[in-house]
Residue frames as a rotation matrix with the C-alpha (Angstrom) as fourth column:
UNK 1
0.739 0.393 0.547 -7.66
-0.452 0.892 -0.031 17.49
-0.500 -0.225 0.836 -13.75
UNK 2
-0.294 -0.885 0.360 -4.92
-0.601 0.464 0.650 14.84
-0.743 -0.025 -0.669 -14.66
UNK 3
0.018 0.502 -0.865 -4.90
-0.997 0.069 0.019 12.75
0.069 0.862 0.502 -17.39
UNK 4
0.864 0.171 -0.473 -5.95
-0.043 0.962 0.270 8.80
0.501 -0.213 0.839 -17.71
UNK 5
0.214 -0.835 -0.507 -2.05
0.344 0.550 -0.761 7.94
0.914 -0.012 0.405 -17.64
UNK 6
-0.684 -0.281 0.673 -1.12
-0.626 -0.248 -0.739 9.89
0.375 -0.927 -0.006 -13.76
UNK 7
-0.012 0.770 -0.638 -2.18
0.470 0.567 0.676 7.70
0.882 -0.292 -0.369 -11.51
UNK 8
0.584 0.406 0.703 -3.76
-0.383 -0.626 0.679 9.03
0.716 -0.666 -0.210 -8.15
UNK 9
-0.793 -0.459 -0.399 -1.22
0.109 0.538 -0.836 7.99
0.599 -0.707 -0.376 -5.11
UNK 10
0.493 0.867 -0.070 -4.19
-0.270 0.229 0.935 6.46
0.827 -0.442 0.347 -2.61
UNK 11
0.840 0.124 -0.529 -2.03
0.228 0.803 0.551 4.67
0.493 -0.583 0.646 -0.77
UNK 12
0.503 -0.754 0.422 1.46
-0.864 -0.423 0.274 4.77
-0.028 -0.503 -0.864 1.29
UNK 13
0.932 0.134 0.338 2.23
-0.252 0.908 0.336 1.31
-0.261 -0.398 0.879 1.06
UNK 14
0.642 -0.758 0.116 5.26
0.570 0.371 -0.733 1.19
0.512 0.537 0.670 -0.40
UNK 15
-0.020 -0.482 0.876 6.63
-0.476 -0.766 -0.432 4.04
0.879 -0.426 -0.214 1.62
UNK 16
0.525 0.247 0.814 5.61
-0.850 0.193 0.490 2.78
-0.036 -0.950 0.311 5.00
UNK 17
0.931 -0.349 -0.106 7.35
0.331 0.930 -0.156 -0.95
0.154 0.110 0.982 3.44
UNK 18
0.319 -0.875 0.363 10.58
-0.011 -0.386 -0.922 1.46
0.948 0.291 -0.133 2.94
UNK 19
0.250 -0.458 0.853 10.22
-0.714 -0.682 -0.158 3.10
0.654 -0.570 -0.498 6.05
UNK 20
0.579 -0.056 0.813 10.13
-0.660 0.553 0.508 -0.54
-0.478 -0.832 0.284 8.30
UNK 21
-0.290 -0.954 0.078 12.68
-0.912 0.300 0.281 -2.01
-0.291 0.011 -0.957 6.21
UNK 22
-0.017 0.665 0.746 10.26
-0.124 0.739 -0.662 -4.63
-0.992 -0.104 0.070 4.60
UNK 23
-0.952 -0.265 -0.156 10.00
-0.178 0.062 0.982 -5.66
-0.251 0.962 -0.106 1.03
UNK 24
-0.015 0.994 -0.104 6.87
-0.935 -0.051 -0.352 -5.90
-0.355 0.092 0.930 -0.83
UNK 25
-0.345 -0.249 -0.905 7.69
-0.543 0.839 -0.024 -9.81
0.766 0.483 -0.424 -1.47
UNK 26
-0.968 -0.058 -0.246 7.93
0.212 0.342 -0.915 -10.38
0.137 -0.938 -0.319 2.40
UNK 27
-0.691 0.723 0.001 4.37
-0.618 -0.590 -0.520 -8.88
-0.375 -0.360 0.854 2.56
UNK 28
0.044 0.676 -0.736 2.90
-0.851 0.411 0.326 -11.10
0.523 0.612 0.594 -0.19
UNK 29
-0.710 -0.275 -0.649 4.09
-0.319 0.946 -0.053 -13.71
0.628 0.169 -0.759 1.63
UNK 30
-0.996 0.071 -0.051 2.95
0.056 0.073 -0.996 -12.74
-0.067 -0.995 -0.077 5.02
UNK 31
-0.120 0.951 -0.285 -0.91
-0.875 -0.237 -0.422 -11.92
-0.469 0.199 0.861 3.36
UNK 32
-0.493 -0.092 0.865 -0.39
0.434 0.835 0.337 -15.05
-0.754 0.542 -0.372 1.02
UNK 33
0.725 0.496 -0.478 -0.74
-0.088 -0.621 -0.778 -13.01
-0.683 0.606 -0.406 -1.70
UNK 34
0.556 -0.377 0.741 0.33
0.814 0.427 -0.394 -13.28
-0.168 0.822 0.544 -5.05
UNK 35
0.124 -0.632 -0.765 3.59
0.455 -0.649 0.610 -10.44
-0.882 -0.424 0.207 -5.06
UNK 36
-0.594 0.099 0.798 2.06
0.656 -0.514 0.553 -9.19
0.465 0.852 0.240 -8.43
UNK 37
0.381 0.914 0.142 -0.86
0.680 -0.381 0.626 -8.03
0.626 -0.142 -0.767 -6.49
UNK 38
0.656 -0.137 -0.742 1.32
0.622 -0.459 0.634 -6.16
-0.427 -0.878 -0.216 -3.80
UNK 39
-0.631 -0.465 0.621 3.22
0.776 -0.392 0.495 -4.90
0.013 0.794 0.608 -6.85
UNK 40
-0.224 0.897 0.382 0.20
0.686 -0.133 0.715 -3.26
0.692 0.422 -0.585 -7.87
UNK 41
0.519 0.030 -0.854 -0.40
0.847 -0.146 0.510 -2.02
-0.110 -0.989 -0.101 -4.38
UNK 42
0.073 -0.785 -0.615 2.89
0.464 -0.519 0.718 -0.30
-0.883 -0.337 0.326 -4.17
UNK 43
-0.816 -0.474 0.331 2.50
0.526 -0.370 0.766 1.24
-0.241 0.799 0.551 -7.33
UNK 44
-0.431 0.798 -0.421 -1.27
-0.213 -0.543 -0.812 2.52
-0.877 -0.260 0.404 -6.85
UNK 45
-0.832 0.283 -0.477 -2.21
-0.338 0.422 0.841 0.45
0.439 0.861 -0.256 -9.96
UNK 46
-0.007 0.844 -0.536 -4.82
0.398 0.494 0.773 -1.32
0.917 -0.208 -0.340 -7.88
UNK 47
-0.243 -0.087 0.966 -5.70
-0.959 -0.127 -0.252 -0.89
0.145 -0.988 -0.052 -3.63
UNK 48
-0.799 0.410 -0.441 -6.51
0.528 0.829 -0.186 -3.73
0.289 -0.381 -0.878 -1.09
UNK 49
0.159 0.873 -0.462 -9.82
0.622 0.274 0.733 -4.13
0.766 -0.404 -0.499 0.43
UNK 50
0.442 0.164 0.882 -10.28
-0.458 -0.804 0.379 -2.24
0.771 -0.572 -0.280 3.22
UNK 51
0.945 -0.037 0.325 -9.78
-0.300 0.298 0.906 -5.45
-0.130 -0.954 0.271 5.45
UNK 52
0.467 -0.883 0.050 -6.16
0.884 0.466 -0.041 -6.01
0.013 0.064 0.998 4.14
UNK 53
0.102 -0.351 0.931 -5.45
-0.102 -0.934 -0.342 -2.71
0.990 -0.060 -0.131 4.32
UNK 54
0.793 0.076 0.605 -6.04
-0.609 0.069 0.790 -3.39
0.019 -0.995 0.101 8.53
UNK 55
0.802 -0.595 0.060 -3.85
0.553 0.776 0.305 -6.76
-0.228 -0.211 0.950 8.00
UNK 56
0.234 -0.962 0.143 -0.98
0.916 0.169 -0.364 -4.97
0.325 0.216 0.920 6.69
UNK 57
0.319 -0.336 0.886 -1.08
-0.710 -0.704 -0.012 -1.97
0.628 -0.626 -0.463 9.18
UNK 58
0.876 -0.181 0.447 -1.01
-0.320 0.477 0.819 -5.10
-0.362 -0.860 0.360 12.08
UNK 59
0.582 -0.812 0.053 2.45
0.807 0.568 -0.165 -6.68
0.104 0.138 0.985 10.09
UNK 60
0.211 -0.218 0.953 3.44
0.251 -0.930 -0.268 -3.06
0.945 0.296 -0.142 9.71
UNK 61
-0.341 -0.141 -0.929 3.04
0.894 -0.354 -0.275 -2.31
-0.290 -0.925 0.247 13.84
UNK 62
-0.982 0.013 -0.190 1.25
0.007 -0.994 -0.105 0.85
-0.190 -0.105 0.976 12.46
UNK 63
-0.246 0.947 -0.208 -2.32
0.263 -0.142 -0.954 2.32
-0.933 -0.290 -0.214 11.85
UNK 64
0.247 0.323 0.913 -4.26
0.932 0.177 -0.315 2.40
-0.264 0.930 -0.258 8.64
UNK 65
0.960 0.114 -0.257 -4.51
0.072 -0.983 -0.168 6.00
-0.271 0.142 -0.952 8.32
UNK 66
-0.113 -0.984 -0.139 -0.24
-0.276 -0.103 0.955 5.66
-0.954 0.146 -0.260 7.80
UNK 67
-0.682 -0.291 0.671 -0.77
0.531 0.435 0.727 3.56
-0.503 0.852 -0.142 4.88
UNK 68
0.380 0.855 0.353 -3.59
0.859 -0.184 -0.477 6.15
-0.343 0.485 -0.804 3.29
UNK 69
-0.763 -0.645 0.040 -1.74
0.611 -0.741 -0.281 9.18
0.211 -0.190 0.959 1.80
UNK 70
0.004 0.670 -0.742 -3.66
0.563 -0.615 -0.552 12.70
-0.827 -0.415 -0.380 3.44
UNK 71
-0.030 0.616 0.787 -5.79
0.996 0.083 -0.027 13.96
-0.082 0.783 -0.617 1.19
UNK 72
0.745 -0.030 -0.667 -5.34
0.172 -0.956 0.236 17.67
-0.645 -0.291 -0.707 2.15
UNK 73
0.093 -0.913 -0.396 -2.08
-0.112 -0.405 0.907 17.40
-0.989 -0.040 -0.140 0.44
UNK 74
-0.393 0.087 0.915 -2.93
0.786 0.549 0.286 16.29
-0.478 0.831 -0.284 -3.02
């Protein structure tokens, strides 16, 4: 087991921002979110909701399951 300080990677979000060439600034905007909170995000400090997780697969052009990292591999 890991200690407090490792944080679990949940998410892909920052990868998937890399891979389409997107910035996690452009994202707050496009959610109207505050681009601490997508900070956060992209750093697995916090997650979104399930239903922003959907909104930012549709800005993405991809499918939630991209932005989730696979648990098999952890």
């Amino acid at each position: 087991m890991g200690t407090k300080t490792e944080r679990q990677k949940l998410n892909r979000i920052k990868a998937v921002l890399a891979e389409t060439g997107h910035t996690g600034k452009w994202l707050a905007e496009q959610l109207g979110k505050d681009p601490v909170t997508v900070s956060k995000w992209c750093t697995n400090t916090s997650q979104p909701d399930l239903y922003t997780l959907n909104n930012i697969a549709k800005l993405l052009n991809t499918e939630n399951r991209e932005l989730i990292c696979n648990w098999s591999s952890l």
